[in-house]
MOPAC internal coordinates of N, CA, C and O (Angstrom, degrees):
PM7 1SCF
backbone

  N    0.0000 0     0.00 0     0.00 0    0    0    0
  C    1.4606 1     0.00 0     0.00 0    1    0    0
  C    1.5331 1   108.68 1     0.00 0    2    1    0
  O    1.2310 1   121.82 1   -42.35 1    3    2    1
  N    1.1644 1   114.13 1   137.65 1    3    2    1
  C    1.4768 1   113.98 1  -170.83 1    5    3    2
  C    1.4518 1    99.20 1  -122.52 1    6    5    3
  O    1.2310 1   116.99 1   -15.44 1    7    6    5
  N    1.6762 1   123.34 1   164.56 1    7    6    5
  C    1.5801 1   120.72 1   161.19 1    9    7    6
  C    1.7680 1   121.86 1   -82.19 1   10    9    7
  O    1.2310 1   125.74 1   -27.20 1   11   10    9
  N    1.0646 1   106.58 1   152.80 1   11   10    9
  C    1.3348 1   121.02 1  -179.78 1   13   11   10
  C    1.7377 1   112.06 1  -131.52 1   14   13   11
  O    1.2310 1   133.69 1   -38.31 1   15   14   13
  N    1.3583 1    91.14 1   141.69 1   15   14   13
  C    1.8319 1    97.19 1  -170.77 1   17   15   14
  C    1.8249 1   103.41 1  -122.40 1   18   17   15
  O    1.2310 1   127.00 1   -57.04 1   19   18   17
  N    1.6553 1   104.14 1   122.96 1   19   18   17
  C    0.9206 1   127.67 1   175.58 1   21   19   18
  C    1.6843 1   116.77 1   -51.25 1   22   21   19
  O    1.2310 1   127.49 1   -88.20 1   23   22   21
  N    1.4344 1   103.20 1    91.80 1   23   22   21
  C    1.7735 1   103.97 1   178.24 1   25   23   22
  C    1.4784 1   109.18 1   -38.25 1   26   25   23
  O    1.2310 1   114.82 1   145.35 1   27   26   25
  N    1.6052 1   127.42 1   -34.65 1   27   26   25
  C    1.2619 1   133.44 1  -157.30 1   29   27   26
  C    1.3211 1   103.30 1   -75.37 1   30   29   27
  O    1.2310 1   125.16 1   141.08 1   31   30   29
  N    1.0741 1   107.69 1   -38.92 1   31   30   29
  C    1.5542 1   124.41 1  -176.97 1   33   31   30
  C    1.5714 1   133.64 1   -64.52 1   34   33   31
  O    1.2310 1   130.75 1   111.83 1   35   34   33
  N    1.6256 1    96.87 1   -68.17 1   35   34   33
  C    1.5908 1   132.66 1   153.44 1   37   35   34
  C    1.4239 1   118.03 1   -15.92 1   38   37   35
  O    1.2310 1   122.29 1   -70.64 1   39   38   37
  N    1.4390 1   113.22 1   109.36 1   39   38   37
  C    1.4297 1   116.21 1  -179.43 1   41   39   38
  C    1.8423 1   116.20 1  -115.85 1   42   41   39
  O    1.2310 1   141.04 1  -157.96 1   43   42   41
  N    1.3017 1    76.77 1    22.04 1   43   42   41
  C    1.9089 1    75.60 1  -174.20 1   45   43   42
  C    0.7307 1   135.19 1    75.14 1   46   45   43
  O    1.2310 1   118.05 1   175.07 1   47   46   45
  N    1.9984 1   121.32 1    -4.93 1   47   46   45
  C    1.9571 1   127.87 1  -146.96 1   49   47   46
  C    1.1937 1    95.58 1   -69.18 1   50   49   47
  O    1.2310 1   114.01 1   149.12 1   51   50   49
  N    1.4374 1   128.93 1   -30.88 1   51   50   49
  C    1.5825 1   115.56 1  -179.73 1   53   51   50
  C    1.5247 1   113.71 1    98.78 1   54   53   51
  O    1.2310 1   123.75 1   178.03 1   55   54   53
  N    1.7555 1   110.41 1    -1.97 1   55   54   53
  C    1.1025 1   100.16 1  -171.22 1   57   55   54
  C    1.5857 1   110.33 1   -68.71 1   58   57   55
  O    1.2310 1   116.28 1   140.22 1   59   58   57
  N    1.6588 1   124.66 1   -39.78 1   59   58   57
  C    1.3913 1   127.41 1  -146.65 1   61   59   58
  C    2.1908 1    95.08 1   -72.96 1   62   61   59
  O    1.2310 1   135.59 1   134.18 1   63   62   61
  N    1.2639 1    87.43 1   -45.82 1   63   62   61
  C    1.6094 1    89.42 1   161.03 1   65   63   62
  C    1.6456 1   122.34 1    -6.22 1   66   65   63
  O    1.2310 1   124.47 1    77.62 1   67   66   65
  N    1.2043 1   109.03 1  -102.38 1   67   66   65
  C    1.1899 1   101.40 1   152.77 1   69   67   66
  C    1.1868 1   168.67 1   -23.83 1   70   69   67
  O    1.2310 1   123.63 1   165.43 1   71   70   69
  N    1.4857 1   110.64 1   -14.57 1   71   70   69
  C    1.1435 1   141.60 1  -158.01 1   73   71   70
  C    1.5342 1   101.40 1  -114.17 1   74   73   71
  O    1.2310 1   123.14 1   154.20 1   75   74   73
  N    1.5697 1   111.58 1   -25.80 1   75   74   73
  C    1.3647 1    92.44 1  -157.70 1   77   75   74
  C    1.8424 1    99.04 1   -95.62 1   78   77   75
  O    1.2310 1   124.89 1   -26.17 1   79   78   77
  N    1.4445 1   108.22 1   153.83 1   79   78   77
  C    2.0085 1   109.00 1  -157.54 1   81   79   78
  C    1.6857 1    87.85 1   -99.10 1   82   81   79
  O    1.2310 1   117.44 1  -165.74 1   83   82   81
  N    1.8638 1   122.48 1    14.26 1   83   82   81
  C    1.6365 1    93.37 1   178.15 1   85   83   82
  C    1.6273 1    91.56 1  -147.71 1   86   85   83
  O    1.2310 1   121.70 1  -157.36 1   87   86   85
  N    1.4119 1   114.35 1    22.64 1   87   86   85
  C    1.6394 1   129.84 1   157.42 1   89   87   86
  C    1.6829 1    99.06 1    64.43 1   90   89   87
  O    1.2310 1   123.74 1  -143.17 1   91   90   89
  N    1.1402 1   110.42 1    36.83 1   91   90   89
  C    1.5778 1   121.05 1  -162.38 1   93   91   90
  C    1.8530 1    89.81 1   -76.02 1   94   93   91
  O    1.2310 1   115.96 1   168.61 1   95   94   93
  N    1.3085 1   125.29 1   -11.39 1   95   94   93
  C    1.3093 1   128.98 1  -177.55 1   97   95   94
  C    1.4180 1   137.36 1   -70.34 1   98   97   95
  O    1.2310 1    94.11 1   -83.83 1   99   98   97
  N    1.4142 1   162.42 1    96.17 1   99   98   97
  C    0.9081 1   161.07 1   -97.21 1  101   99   98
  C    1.4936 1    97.77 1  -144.81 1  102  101   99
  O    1.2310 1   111.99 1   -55.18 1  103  102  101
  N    1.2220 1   132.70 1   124.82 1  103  102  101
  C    1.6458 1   120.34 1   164.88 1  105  103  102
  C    1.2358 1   131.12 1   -87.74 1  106  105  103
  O    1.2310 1   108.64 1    38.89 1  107  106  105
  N    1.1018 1   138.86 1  -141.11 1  107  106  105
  C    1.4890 1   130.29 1  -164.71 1  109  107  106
  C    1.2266 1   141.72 1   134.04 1  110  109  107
  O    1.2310 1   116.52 1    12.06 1  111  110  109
  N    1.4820 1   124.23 1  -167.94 1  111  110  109
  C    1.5555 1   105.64 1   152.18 1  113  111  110
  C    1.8285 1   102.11 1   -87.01 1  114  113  111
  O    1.2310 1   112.92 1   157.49 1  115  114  113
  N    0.9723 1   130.97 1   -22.51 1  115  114  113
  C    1.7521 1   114.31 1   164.55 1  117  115  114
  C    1.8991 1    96.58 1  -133.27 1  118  117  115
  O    1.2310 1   121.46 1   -27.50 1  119  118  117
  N    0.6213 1   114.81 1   152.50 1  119  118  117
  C    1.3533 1   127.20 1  -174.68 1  121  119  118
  C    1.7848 1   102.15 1   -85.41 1  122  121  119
  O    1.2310 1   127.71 1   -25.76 1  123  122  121
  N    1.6896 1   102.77 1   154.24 1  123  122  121
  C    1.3527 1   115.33 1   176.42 1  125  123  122
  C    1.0538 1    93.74 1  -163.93 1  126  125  123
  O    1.2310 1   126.37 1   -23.25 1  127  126  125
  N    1.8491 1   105.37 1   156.75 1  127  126  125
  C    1.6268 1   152.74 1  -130.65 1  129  127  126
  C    1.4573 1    98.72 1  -121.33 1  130  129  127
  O    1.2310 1   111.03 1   -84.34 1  131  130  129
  N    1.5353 1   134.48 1    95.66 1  131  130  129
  C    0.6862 1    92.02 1   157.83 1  133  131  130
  C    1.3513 1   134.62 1  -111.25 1  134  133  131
  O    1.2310 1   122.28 1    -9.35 1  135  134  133
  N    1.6561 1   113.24 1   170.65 1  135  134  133
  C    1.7206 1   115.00 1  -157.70 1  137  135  134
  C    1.0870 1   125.09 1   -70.80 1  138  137  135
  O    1.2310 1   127.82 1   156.93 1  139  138  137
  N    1.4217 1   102.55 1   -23.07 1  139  138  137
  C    1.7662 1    97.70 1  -177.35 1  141  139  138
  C    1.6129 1   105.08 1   -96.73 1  142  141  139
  O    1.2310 1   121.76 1  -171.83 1  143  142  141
  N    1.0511 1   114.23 1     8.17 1  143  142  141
  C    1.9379 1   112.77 1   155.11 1  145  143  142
  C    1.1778 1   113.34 1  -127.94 1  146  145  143
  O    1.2310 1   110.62 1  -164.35 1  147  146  145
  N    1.5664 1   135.23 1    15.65 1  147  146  145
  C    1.5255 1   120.27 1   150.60 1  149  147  146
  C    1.4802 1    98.11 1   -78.59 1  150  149  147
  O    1.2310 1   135.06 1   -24.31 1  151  150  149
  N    1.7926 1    88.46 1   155.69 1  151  150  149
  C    1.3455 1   102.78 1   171.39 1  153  151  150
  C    1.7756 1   110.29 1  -113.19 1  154  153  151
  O    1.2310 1   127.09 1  -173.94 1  155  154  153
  N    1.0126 1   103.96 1     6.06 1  155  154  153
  C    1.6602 1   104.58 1   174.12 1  157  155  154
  C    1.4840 1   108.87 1    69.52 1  158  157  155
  O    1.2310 1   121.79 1  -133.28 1  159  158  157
  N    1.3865 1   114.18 1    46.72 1  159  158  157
  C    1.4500 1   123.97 1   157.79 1  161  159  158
  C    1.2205 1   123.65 1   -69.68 1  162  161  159
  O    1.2310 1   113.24 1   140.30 1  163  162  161
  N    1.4274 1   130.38 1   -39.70 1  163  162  161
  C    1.2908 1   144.13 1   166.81 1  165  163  162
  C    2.1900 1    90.14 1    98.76 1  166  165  163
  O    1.2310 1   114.65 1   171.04 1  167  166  165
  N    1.3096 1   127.75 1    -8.96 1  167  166  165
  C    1.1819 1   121.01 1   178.74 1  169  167  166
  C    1.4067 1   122.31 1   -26.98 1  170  169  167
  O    1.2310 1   127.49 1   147.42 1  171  170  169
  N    2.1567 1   103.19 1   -32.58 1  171  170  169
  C    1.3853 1    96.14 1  -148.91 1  173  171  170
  C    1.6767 1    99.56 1   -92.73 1  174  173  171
  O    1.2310 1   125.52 1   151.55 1  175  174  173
  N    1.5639 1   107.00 1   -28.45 1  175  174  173
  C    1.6156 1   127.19 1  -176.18 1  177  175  174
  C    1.6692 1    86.67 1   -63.36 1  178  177  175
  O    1.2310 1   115.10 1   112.66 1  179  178  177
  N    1.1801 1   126.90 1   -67.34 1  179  178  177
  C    1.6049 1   116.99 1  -168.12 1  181  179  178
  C    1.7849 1   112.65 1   -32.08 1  182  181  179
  O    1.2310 1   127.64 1   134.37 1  183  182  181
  N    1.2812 1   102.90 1   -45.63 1  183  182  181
  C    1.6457 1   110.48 1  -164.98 1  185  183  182
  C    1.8999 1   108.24 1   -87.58 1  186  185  183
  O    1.2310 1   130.43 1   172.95 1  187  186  185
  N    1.4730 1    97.48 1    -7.05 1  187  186  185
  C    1.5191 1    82.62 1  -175.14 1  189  187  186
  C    1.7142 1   115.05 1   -78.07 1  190  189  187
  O    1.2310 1   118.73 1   -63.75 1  191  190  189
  N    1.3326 1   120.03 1   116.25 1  191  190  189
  C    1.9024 1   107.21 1   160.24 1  193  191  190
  C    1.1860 1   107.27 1   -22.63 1  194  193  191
  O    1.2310 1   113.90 1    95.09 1  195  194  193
  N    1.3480 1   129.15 1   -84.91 1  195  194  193
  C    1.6306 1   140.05 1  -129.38 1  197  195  194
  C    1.4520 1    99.92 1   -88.25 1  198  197  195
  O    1.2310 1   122.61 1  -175.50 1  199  198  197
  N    1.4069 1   112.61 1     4.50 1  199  198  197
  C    1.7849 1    95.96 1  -172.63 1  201  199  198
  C    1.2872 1   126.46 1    27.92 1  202  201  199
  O    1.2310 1   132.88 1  -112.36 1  203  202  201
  N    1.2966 1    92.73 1    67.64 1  203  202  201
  C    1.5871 1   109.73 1   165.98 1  205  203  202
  C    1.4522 1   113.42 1  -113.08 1  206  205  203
  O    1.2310 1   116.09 1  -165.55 1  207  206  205
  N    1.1087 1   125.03 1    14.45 1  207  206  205
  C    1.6934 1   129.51 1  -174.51 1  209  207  206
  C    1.3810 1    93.44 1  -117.87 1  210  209  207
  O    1.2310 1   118.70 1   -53.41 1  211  210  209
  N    1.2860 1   120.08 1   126.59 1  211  210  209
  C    1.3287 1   147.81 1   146.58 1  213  211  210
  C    1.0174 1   147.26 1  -169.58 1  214  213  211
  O    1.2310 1   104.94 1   -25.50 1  215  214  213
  N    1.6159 1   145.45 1   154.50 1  215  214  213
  C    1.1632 1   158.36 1  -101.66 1  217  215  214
  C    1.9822 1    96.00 1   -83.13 1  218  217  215
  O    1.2310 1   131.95 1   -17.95 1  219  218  217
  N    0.8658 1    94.54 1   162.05 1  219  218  217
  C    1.4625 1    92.64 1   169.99 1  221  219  218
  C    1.1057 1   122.20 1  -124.23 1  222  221  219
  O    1.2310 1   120.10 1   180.00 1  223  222  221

């Protein structure tokens, strides 16, 4: 199971970026996860404001 980030949500702040230890992060106008290099730490959902990161 990997995380997924709510486009609706997603503001770009850039914080989860950072956060993640296997760069599974994608930038953009909203950022995305991708699945076959998250490891399902939840690092990046912990750090987001808007709680837009979660499990899929």
């Amino acid at each position: 199971m990997a995380y997924k980030i709510d486009p609706d949500l997603c503001t770009a702040c850039g914080s989860c970026i950072d956060e993640c230890p296997v760069e599974a992060i994608s930038e953009g106008d909203v950022y995305v996860i991708d699945p076959d290099l998250c490891t399902d730490c939840g690092a990046c959902a912990d750090v987001c404001p808007v709680e837009a990161i979660h499990p899929e």
